[in-house]
N, C-alpha and C positions, 0 to 999 in steps of 0.2 A: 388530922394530917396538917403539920406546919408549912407551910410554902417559905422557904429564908430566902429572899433577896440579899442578905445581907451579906454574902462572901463578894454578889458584883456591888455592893455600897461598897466594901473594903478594900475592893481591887482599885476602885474609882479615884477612892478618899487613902489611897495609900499616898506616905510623903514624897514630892519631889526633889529629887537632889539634881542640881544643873549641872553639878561638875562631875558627877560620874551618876546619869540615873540606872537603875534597873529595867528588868522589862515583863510587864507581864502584858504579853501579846504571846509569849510562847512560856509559858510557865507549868510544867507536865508533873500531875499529881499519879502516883502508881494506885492500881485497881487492883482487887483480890485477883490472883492469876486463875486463867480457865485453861484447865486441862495444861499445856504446856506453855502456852501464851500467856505473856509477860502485856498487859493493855495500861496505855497510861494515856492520861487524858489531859488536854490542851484547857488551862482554868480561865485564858484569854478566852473562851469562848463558851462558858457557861451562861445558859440565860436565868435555870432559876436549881433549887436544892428542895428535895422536898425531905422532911426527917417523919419515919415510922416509930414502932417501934420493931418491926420485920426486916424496915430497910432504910436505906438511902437512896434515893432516886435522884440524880444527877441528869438535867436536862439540858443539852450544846449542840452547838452547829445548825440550829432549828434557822431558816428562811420564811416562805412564803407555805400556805398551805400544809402545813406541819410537815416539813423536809425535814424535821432537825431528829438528834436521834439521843436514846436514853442510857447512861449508865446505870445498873443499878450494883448496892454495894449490901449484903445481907446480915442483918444485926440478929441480936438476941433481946435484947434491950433498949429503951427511948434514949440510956444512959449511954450506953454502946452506941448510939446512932450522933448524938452530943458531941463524944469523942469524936465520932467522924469528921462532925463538923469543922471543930477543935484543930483537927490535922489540917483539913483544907485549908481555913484560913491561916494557920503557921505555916505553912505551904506559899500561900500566896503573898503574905506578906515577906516571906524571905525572897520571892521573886523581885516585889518593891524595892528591895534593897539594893543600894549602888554595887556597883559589881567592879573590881580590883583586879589589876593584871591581867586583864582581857587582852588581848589581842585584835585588832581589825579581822 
């Protein structure tokens, strides 16, 4: 089992733009839908990612005393679990990104 810290190094070490930055404090990656629920998850609040080869384990919102609570995302493959990866941080660094024609 891999433990990646590295999606929150990426969210961290994403670039700052002064004049228009992005945000990832609310940056919502979609999860395999269950049953009719559509779940998307907040990557501002990921503490860590674990990669299987059965799964993805997505761990966020953890406090004190292990409050925090787990996505999990079901692979077939370590290769399949990669891709996941893959997504999240394409994911998150498009959140980094300055954001244009926004509105207050």
């Amino acid at each position: 089992m891999l433990r990646a810290t590295a999606l929150l190094a990426l969210l961290a070490a994403a670039p700052a733009h002064a004049d228009a930055p992005g945000s990832t404090a609310f940056c919502l990656f979609p999860l395999p839908p269950d049953n009719a629920t559509q779940r998307h998850i907040n990557l501002g609040i990921v503490q860590y990612v674990d990669l299987r080869a059965d799964e993805v384990r997505i761990a966020f919102g953890g406090g004190n005393l292990g409050s925090g609570h787990e996505a999990r995302i079901p692979v077939k493959s370590r290769d399949e679990a990669d891709a996941v990866l893959a997504r999240l941080r394409e994911t998150a660094i498009r959140c980094a990104q300055p954001t244009t024609g926004a509105t207050p």
